[in-house]
Every structure is written in C-alpha cells, then in structure tokens.
Backbone as CSV, one residue per row, in Angstrom:
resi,resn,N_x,N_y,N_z,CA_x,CA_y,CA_z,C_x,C_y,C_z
1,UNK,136.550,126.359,114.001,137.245,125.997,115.217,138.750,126.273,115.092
2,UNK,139.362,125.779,114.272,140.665,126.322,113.844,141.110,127.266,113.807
3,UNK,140.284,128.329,112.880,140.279,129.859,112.535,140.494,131.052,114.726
4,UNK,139.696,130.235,115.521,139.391,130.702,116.755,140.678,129.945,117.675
5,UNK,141.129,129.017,117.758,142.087,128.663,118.246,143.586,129.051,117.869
6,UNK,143.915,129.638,116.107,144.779,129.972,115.971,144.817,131.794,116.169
7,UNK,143.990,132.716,116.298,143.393,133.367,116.692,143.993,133.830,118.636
8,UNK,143.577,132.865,118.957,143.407,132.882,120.613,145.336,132.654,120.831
9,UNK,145.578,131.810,120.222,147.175,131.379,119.828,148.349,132.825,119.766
10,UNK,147.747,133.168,118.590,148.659,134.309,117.755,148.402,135.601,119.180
11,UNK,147.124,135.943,119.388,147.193,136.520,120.545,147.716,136.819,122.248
12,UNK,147.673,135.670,122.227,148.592,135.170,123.613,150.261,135.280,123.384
13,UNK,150.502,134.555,121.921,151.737,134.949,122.226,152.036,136.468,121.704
14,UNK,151.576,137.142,121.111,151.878,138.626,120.843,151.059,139.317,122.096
15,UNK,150.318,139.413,122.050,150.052,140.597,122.615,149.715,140.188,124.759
16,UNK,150.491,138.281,124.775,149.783,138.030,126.506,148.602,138.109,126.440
17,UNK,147.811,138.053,125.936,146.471,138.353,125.776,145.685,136.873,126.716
18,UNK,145.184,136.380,127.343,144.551,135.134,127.595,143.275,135.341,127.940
19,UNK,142.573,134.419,126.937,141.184,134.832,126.239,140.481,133.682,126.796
20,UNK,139.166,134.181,127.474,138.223,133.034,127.999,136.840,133.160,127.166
21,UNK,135.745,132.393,127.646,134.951,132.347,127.085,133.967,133.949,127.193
22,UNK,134.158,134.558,127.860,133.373,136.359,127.769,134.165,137.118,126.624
23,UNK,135.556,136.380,126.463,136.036,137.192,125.217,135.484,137.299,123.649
24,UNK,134.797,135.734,123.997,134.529,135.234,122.307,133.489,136.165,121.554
25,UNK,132.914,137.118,122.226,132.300,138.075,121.252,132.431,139.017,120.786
26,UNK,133.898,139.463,121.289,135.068,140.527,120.779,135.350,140.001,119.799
27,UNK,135.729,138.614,120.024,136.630,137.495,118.829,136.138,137.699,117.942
28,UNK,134.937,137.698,117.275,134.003,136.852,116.595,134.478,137.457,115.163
29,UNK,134.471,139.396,114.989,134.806,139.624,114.016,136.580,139.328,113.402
30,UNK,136.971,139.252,114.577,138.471,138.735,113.809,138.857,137.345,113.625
31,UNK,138.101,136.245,114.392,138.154,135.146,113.730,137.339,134.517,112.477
32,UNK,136.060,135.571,111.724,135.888,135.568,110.508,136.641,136.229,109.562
33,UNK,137.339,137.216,110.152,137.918,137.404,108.917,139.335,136.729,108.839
34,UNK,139.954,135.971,109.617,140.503,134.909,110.040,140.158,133.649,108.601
35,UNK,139.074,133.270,109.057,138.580,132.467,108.461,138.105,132.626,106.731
36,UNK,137.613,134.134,106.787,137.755,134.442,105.339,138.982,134.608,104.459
37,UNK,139.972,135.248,105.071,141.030,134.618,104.398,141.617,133.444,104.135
38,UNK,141.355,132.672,104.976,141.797,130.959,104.864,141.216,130.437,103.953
39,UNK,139.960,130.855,103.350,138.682,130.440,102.506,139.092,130.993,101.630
40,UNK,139.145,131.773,101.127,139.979,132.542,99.858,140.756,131.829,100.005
41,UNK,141.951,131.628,99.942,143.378,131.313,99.955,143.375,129.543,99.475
42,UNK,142.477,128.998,100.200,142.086,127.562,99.926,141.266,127.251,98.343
43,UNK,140.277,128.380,98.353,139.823,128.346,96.902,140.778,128.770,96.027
44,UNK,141.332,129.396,96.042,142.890,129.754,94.776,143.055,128.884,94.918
45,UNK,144.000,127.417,95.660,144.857,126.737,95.654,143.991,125.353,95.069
46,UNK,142.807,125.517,95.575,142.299,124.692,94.697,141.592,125.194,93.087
47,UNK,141.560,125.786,92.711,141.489,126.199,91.795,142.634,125.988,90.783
48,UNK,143.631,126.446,91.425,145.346,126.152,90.481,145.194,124.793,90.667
49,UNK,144.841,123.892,91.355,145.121,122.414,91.724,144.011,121.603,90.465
50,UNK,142.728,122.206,90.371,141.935,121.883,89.001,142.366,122.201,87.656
51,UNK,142.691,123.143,87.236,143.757,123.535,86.319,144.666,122.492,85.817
52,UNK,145.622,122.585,86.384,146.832,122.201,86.362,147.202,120.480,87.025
53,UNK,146.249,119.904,87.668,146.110,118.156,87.469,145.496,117.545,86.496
54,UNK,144.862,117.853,85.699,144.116,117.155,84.408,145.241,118.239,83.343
55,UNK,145.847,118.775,83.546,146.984,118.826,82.241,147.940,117.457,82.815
56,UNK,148.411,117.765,83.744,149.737,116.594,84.301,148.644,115.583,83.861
57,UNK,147.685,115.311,84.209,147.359,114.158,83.982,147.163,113.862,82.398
58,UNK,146.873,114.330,81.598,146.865,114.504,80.205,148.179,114.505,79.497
59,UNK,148.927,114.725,80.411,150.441,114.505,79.441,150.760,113.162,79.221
60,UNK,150.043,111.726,79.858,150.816,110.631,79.618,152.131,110.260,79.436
61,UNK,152.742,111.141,80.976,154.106,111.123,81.139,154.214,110.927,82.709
62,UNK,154.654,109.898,83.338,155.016,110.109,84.648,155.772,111.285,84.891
63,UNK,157.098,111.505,84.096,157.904,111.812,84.519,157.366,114.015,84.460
64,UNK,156.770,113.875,83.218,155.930,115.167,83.044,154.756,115.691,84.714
65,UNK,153.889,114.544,84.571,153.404,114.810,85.883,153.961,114.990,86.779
66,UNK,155.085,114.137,87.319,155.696,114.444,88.247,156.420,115.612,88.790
67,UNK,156.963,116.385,87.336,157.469,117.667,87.532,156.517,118.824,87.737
68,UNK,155.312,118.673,86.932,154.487,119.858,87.677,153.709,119.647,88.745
69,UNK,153.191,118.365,89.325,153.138,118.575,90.490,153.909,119.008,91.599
70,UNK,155.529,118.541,91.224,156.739,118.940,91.729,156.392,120.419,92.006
71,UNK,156.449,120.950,91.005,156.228,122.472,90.700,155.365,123.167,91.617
72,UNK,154.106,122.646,91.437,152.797,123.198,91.812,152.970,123.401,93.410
73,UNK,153.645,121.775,93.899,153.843,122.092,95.640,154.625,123.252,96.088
74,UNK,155.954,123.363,95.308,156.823,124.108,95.855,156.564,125.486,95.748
75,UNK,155.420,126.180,94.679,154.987,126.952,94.516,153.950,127.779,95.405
76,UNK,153.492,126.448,95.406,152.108,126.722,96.716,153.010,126.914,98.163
77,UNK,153.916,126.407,98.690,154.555,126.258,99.537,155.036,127.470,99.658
78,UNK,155.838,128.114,98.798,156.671,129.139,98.981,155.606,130.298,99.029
79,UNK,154.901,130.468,98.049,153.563,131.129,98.469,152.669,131.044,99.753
80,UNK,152.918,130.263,99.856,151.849,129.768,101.468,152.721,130.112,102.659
81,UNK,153.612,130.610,102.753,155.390,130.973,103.558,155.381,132.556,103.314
82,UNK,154.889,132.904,102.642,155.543,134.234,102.236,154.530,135.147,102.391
83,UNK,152.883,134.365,102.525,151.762,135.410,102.953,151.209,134.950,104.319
84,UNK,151.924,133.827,104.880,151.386,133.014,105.977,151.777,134.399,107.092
85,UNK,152.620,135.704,107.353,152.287,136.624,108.245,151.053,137.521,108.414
86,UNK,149.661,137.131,107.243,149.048,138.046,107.065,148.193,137.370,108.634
87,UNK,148.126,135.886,109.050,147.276,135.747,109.756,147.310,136.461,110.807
88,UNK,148.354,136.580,111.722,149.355,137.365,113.024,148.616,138.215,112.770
89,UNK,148.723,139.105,111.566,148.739,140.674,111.475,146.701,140.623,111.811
90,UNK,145.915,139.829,111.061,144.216,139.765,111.185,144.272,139.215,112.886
91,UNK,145.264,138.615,113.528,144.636,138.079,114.773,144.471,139.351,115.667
92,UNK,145.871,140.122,115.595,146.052,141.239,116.373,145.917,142.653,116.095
93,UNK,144.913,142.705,114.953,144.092,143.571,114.600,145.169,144.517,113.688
94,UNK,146.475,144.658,113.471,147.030,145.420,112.603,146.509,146.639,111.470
95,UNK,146.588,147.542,112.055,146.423,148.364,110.671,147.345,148.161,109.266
96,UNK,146.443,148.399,108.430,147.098,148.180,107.153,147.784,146.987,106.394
97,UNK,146.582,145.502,107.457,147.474,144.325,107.011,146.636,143.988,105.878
98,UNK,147.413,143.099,105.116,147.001,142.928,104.019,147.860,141.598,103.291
99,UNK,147.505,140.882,102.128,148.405,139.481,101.384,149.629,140.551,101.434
100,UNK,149.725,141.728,100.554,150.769,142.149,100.162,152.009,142.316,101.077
101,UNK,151.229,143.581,102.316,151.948,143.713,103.456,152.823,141.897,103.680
102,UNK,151.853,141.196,104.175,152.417,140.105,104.782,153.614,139.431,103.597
103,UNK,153.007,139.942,102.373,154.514,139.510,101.653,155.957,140.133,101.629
104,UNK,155.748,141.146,101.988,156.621,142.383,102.158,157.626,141.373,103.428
105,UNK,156.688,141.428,104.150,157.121,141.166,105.484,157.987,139.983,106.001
106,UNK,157.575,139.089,105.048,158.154,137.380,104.810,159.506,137.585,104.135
107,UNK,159.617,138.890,103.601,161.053,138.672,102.986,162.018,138.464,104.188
108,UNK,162.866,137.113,103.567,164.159,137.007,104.394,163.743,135.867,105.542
109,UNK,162.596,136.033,105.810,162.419,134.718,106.485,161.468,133.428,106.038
110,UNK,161.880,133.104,104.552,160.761,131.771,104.346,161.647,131.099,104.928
111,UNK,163.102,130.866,104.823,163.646,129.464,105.405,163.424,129.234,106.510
112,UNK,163.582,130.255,107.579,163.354,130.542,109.064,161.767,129.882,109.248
113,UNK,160.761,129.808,108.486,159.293,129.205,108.578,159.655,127.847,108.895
114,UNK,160.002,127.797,107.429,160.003,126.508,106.701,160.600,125.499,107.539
115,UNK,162.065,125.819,108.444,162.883,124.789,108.841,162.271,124.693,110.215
116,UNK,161.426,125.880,110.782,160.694,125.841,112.107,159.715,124.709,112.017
117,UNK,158.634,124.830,111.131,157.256,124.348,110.501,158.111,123.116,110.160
118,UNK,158.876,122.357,109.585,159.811,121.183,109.088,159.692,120.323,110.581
119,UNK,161.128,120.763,111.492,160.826,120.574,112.485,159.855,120.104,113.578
120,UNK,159.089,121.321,114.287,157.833,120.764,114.853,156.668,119.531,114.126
121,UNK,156.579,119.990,112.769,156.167,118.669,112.157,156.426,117.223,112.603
122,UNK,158.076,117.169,112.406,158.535,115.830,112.254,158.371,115.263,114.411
123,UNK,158.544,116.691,114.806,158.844,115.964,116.240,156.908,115.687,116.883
124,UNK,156.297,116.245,116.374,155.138,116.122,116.348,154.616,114.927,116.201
125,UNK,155.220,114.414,114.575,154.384,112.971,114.006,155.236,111.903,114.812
126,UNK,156.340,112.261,115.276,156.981,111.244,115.983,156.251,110.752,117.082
127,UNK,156.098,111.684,118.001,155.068,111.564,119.279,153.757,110.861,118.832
128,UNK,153.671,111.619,117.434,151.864,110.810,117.148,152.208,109.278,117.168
129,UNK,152.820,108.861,116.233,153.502,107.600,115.728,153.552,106.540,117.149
130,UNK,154.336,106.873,118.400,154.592,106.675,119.077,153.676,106.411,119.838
131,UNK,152.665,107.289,120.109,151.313,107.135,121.015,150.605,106.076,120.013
132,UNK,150.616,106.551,118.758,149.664,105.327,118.034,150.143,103.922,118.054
133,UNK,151.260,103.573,118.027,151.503,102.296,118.546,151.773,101.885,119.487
134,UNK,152.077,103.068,120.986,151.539,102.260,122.058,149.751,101.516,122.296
135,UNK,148.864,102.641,121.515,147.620,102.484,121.951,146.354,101.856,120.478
136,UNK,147.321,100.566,119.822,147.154,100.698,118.881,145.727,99.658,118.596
137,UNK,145.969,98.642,120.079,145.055,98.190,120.403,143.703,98.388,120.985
138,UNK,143.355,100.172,121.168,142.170,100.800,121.820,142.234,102.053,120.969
139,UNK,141.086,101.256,119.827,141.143,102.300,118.595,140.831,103.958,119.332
140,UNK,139.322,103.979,120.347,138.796,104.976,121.174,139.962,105.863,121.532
141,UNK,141.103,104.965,122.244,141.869,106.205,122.592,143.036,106.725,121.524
142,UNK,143.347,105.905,120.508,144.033,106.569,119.288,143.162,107.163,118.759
143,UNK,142.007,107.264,118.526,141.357,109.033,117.953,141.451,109.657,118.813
144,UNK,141.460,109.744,120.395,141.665,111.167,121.127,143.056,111.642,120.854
145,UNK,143.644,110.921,120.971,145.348,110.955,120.813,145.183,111.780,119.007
146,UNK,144.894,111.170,118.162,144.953,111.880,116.488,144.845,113.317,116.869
147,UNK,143.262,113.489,117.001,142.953,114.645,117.634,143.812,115.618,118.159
148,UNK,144.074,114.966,119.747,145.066,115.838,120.402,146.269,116.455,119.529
149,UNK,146.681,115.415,119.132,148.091,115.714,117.353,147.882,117.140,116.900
150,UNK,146.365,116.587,115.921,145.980,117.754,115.317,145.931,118.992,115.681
151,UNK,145.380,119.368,116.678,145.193,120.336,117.808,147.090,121.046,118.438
152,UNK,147.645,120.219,118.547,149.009,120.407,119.036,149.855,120.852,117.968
153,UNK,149.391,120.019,116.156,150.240,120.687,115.179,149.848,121.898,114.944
154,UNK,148.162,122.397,115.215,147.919,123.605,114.672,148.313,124.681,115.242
155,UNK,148.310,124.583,116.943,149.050,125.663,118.007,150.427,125.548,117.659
156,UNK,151.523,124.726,117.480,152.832,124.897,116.969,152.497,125.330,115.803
157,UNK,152.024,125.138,114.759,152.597,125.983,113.561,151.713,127.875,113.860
158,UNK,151.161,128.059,114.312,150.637,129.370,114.823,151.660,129.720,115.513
159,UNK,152.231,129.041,116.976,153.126,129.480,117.427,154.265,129.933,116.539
160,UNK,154.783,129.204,115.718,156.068,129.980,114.672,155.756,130.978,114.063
161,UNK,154.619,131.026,113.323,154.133,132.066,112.605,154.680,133.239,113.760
162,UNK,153.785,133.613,114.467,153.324,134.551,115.304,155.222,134.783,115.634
163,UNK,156.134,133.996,116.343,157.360,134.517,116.683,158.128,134.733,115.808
164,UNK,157.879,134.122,114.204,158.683,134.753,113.116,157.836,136.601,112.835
165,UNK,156.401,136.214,113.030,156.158,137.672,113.090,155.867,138.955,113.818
166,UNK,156.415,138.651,115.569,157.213,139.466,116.439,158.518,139.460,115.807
167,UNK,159.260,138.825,115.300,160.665,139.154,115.099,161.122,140.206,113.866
168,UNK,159.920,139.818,112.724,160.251,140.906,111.731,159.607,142.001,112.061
169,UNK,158.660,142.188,113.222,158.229,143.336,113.427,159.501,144.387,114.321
170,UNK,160.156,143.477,114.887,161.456,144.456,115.440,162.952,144.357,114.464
171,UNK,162.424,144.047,113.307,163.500,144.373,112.261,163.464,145.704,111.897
172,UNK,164.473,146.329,111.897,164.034,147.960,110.659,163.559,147.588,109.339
173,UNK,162.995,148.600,109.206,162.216,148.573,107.859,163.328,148.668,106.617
174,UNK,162.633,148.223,105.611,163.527,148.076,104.788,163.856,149.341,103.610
C-alpha cells in the first residue's frame, strides 16, 4: 500500500500525472519494483542492525553502546538521504536509474532532504499530538486520526523527495 501511494505521489508531482483506479495495471510493474527496492534496502539495514546490536550490546558499556548506535543511525540516515532519489527515478520510469545513479544524484543535497524531512516531521507530529489530545477520549477516532498522520507523513516525505529530485534534475551535470 505504501509502495502504490508513494508511487501515485512521486508521479503527480513530476510528471501531473493523476492516476485512478484503470491506471493500477500500468502501476503494478513499477510499484513492485518500488517495493522491491524498499525490501532490499530494509533487509541490509536490518541485517547491519543484527550485526552490530549484540556487539554494542556485548561491550558492557553504556557509553560504548551508545556511540555505535550513535553511529549506526547517522550512517543509515545519511545513507538512506543519499539513495532515497532512486525511488522518483523507479516511480517515473527513468532510464538508467539505479542505488548508484541516485547516489550520484544526492550529491549536494542531503541537507536540503534532511532539513525538509526534519521539518514536515515535526509540523506533522504536532498536528498528530494535537488531534490526539483533543480526541483523546474516543479512542475510535484517534486511530483514524493516527492513520490519517501516517498516510499524510508518507505523501510529505515523497513529496520532498520527488521536488528535491525535479530540482537536481535541472541542475547541470556535473
């Protein structure tokens, strides 16, 4: 569901595209491979995350753990920033996209992600926060409200993606 909504997202805003339900069988092959990359990408990260928590945890050091988990986020982060244009490039069919390409491509703009994605985050959980304690007494409608959140953080962070990657697409090449 995710994989098809960020998909339908990245499309609309690149290419105007507005996709109904007769589209979804055009979709189908680019929101698996959508989705196969997300699946890859999730198994690495958990993979480095098995690794590398039973050492931190084996050091019997807070202060040890603390630094490579330290580590591990900012790693994953900056990594997760720097190939996060490959999705844009699989929504809108790109020739020749690829992890690498999309790393190529991220040069010069992780901060530009990061402080976008920072942002919408915080103004996001605010609103959540806000709805959840107006409606804190009708559990029913604070899960539609979570929901809705969820749904609203995933189209904003697609949305940045996608306009950080119209913008390096009208950069000159390097």
């Amino acid at each position: 569901m995710t994989a098809l909504l960020a998909v339908v997202v990245h499309r609309y805003i690149l290419l105007r595209e507005i996709a109904g339900f007769a589209d979804l069988p055009r979709l189908v092959p680019i929101v698996l491979e959508f989705a196969v990359v997300t699946l890859i990408l999730q198994m690495i990260v958990a993979a480095v995350t098995l690794i590398l928590v039973p050492i931190a945890l084996a050091s019997n050091s807070g202060f040890v753990f603390g630094v490579i988990i330290t580590a591990v986020i900012v790693a994953a982060t900056y990594a997760g920033l720097r190939i996060s244009l490959v999705f844009p490039a699989i929504a809108v069919e790109t020739p020749g996209r690829s992890l690498r390409a999309a790393f190529r491509a991220s040069r010069g703009a992780v901060l530009r992600l990061f402080l976008a994605a920072m942002m919408s985050a915080l103004a996001i959980t605010a609103a959540a926060v806000a709805v959840g304690a107006l409606f804190a007494r009708a559990p029913s409608v604070a899960l539609v409200a979570e929901v809705a959140f969820d749904i609203a953080i995933i189209a904003v962070g697609v949305a940045i993606v996608s306009q950080v990657y119209a913008w390096r697409r009208r950069q000159p090449e390097e």
